[in-house]
C-alpha positions as CSV (number, residue, x, y, z in Angstrom):
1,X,101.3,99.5,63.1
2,X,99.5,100.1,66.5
3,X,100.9,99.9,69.8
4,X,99.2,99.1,73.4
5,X,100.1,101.0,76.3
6,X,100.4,99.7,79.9
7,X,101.3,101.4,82.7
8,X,103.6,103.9,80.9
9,X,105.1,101.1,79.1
10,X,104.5,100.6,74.8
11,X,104.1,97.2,73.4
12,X,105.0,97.1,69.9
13,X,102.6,95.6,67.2
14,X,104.1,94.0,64.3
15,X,102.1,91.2,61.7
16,X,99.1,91.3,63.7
17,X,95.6,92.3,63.2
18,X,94.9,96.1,64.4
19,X,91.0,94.8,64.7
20,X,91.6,91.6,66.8
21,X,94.9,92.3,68.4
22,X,95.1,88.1,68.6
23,X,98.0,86.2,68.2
24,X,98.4,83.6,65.2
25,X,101.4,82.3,64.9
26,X,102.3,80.9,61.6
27,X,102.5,77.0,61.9
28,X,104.9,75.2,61.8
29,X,107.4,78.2,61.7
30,X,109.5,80.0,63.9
31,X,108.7,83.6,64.9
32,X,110.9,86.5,66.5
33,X,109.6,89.0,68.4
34,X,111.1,92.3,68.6
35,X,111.4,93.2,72.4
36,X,112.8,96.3,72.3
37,X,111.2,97.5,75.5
38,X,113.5,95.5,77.2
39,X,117.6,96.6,78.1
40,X,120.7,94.9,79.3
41,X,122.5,96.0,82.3
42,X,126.3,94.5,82.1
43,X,127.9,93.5,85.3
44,X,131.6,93.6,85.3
45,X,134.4,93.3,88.1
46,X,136.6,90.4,89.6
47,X,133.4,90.0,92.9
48,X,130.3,90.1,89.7
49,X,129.3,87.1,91.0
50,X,129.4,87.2,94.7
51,X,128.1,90.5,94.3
52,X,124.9,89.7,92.7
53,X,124.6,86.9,95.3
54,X,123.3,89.1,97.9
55,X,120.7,91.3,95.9
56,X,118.7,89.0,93.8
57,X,116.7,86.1,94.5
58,X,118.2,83.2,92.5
59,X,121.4,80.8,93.1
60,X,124.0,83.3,91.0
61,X,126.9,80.0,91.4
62,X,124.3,78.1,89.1
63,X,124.8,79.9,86.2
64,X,127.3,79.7,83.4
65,X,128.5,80.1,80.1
66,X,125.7,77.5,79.3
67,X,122.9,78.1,81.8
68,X,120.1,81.0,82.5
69,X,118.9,81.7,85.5
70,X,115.6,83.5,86.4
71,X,115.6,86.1,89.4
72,X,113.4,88.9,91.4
73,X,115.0,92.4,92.6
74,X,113.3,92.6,96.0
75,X,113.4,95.3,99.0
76,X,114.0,94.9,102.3
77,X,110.3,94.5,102.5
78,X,110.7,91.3,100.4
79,X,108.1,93.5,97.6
80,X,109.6,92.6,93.8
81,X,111.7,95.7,92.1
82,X,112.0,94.1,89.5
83,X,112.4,90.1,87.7
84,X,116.0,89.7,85.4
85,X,117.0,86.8,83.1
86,X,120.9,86.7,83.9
87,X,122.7,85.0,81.6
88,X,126.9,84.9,81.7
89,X,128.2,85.9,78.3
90,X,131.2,88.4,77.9
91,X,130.7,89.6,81.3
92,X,126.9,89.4,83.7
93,X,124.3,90.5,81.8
94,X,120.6,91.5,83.3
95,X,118.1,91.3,81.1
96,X,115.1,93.4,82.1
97,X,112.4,96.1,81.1
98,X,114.4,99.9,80.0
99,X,111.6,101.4,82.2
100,X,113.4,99.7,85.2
101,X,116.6,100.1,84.1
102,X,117.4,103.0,85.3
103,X,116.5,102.9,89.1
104,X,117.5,99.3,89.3
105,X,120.9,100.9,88.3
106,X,120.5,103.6,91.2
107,X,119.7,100.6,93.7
108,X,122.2,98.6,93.1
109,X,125.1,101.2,92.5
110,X,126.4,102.0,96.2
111,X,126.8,98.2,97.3
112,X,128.3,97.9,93.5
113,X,130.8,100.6,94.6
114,X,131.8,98.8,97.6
115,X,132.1,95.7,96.1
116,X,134.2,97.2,93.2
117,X,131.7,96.4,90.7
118,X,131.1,98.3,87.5
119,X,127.3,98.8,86.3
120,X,126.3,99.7,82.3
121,X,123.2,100.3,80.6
122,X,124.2,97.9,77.4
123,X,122.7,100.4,75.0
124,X,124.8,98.7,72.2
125,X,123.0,94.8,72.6
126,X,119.5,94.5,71.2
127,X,116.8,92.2,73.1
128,X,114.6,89.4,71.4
129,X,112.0,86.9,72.0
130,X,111.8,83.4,69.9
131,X,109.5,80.9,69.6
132,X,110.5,78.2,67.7
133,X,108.1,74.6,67.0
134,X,110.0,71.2,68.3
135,X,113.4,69.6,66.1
136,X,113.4,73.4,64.7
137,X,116.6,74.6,63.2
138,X,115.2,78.4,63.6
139,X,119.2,80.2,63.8
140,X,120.9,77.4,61.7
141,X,121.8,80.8,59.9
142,X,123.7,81.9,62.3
143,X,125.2,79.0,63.4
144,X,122.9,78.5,66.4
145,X,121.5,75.2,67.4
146,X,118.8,75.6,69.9
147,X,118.9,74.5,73.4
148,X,116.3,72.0,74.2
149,X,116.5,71.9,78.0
150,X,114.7,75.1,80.4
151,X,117.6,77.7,81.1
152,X,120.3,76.1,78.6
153,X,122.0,79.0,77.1
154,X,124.1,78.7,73.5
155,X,126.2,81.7,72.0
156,X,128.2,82.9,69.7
157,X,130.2,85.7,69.1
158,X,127.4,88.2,68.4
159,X,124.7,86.7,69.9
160,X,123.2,84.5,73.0
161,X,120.1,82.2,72.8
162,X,118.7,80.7,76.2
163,X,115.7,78.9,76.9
164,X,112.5,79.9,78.6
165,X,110.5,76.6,77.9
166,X,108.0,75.4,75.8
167,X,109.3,76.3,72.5
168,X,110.1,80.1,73.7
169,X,113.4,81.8,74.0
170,X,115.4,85.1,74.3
171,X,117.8,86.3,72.5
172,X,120.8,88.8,73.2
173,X,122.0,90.3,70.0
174,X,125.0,92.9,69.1
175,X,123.3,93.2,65.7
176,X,119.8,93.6,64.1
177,X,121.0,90.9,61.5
178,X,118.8,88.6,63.3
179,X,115.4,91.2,62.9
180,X,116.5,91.8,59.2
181,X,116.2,87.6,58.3
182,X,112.6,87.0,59.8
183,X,111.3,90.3,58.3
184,X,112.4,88.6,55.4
185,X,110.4,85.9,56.3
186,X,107.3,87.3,57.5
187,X,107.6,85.7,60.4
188,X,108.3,88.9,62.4
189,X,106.3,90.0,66.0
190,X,106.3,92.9,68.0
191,X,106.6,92.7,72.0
192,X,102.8,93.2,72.5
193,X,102.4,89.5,70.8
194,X,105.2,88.0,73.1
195,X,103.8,89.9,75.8
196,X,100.7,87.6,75.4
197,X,102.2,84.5,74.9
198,X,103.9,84.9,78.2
199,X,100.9,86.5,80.0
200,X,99.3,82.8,79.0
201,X,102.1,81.0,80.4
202,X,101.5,83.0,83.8
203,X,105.0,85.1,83.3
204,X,103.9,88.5,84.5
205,X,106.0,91.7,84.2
206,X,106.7,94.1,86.6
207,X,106.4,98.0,85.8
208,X,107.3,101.2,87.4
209,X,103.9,101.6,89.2
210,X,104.2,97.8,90.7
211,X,107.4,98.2,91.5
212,X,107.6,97.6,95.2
213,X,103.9,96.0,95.5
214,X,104.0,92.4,95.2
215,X,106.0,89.8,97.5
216,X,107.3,87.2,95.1
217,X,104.8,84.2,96.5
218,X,101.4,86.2,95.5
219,X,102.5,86.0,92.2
220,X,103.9,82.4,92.2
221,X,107.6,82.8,92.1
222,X,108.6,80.2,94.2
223,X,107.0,77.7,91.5
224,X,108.6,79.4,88.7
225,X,112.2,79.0,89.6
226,X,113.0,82.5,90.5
227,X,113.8,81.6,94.5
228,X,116.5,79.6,95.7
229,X,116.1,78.4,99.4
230,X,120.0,77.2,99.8
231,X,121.7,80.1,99.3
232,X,123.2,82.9,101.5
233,X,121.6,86.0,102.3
234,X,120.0,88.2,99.9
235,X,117.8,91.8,100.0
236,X,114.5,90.6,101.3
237,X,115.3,87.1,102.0
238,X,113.8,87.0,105.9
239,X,111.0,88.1,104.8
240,X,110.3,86.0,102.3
241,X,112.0,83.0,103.8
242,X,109.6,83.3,106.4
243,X,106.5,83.2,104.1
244,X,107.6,80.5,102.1
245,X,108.3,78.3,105.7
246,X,105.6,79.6,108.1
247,X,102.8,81.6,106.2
248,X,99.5,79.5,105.5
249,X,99.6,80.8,101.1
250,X,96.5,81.5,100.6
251,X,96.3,83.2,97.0
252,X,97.7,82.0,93.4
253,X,98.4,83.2,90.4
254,X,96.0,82.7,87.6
255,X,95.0,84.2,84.0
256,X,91.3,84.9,82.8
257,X,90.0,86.4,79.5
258,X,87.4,88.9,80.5
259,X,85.4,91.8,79.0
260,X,85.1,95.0,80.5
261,X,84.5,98.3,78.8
262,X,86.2,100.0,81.9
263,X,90.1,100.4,82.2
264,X,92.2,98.2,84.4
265,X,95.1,99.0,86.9
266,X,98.2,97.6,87.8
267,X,97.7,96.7,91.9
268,X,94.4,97.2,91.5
269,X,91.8,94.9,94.0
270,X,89.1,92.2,92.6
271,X,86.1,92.3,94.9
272,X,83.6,89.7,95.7
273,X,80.2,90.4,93.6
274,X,78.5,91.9,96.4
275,X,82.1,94.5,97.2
276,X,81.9,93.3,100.5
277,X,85.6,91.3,100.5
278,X,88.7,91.2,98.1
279,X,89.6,87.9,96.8
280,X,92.9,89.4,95.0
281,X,94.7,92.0,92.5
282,X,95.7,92.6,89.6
283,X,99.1,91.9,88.3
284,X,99.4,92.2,85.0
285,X,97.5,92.4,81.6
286,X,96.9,92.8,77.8
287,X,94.4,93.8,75.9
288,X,93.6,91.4,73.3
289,X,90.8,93.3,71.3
290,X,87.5,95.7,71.7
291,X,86.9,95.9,75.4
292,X,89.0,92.4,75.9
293,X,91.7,91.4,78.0
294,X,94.0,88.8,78.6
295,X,94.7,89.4,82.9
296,X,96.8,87.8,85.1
297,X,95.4,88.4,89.1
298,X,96.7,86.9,92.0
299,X,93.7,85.5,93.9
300,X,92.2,83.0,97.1
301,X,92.7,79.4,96.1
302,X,88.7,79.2,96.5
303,X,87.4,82.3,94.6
304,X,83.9,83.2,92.8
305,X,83.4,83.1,88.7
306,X,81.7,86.5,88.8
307,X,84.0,89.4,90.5
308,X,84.3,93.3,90.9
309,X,87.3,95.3,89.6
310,X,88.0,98.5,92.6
311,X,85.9,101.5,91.3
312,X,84.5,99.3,88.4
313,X,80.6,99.7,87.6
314,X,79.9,96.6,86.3
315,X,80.6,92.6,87.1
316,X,83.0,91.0,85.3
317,X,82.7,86.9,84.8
318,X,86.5,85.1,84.7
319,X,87.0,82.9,82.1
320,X,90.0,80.8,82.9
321,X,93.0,81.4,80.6
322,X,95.5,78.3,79.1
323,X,98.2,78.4,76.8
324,X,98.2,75.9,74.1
325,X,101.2,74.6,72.2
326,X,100.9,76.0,68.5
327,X,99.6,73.2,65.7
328,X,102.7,72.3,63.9
């Protein structure tokens, strides 16, 4: 098994090709994805909810026992922390990357204090992704029948399914029953391959070394359901309140395939052919085989094919990036 490095973070490779690093997925089947790079922090105390009301982005009143919602850790620079799925099973949970676990913790731990809250590291639940092909009973085994509408959440005693969209979910687990039945099967990914799949579908991470760069609208959060306009006040919300009513957007977020035999960095600037202006920066990427990367950059509305990477040698062309639904 080989493994792929970004930032300081490791993506786990599991069933697929060393050579290619490219994702098949079997068709017609369900896959699961081991994300063990990711961690659960558990909320807990009678003011959970207001609580998380005023530090994260999204409507916490919206969710439930049998909806997800989607939402950014921001400063009072409006700059993105870190992104959480926070679902409401047996207490708050955040679902987000261990490398951000623990200074999200630290963040969040005095105003927790005041509000009588209690944060936890859930060392003890496990983290994974699904992707399971349309009418698929993927965790009959277990009892489980899959949510078919964005952010629906089902659950059961040991574990909690929500949905992402498009066939994909997460799943929180108090077991590794779950890993044990699709290694059975074959059908069994590591978090570099998920990593990938949602790199296509324009869902970015954040790491420790973008933590803090990008407001939430460079990378497109405002059209992914992450931001709530309604609700009260949160960390960073004038700031980005005030971009999202009275700023002229100028950039988007988009995914290329390139090739470049030189290595990329998180926040790094793409430059106009001739380095004269930057047109955007990098977000987030994968390598996807010899001197090929999947890359997700946040860039002018009206941008050239051909671009410069900061302190690159060489051109790169951007070849525009779509996910397509798996053949059943």
């Amino acid at each position: 098994m080989k493994n792929i490095q970004i930032d300081n973070r490791i993506y786990s490779m599991i069933a697929q090709s060393e050579e290619t690093q490219n994702v098949q997925l079997p068709p017609g089947f369900p896959a699961l994805f081991d994300l063990s790079y990711l961690s659960v922090i558990e909320v807990t105390g009678n003011k959970s909810m207001e609580f998380l009301q005023g530090q994260l982005t999204c409507d916490i009143s919206k969710i439930n026992s049998e909806t997800m919602r989607q939402a950014a850790f921001c400063n009072l620079k409006g700059r993105i922390l870190a992104l959480a799925n926070i679902i409401n099973w047996q207490n708050y949970q955040l679902i987000l990357p261990q490398d951000l676990t623990e200074k999200t913790i630290e963040s969040l731990n005095k105003p927790a204090m005041l509000s009588r809250v209690q944060l936890r590291a859930a060392s003890d639940l496990s983290v994974f992704g699904l992707y399971a092909p349309p009418h698929s009973q993927a965790l009959a085994h277990f009892g489980i029948t899959l949510p078919t509408e964005q952010y629906a959440v089902v659950s059961s005693q040991m574990l909690c399914c929500f949905s992402l969209g498009n066939g994909f979910y997460q799943i929180i687990s108090k077991d590794n029953d779950i890993r044990n039945y699709f290694d059975k099967t074959g059908h069994l990914f590591g978090s570099a391959a998920w990593h990938q799949l949602q790199l296509l579908q324009k869902r970015i991470e954040i790491y420790p070394s973008s933590r803090g760069l990008f407001l939430p609208h460079r990378v497109d959060l405002h059209l992914a359901g992450y931001l709530d306009f309604q609700k009260g006040c949160y960390k960073g919300q004038e700031i980005i309140a005030r971009t999202h009513y009275k700023a002229t957007l100028k950039h988007k977020l988009a995914v290329f395939f390139i090739e470049t035999g030189e290595d990329l960095q998180l926040g790094q600037r793409v430059l106009r052919e001739d380095k004269s202006t930057e047109v955007g920066e990098v977000i987030d990427y994968c390598p996807i085989g010899l001197n090929r990367y999947l890359v997700a950059i946040s860039i002018l509305f009206e941008h050239p094919e051909t671009v410069y990477f900061e302190n690159h040698a060489q051109a790169v062309k951007l070849s525009k990036a779509e996910y397509r639904i798996p053949e059943e």
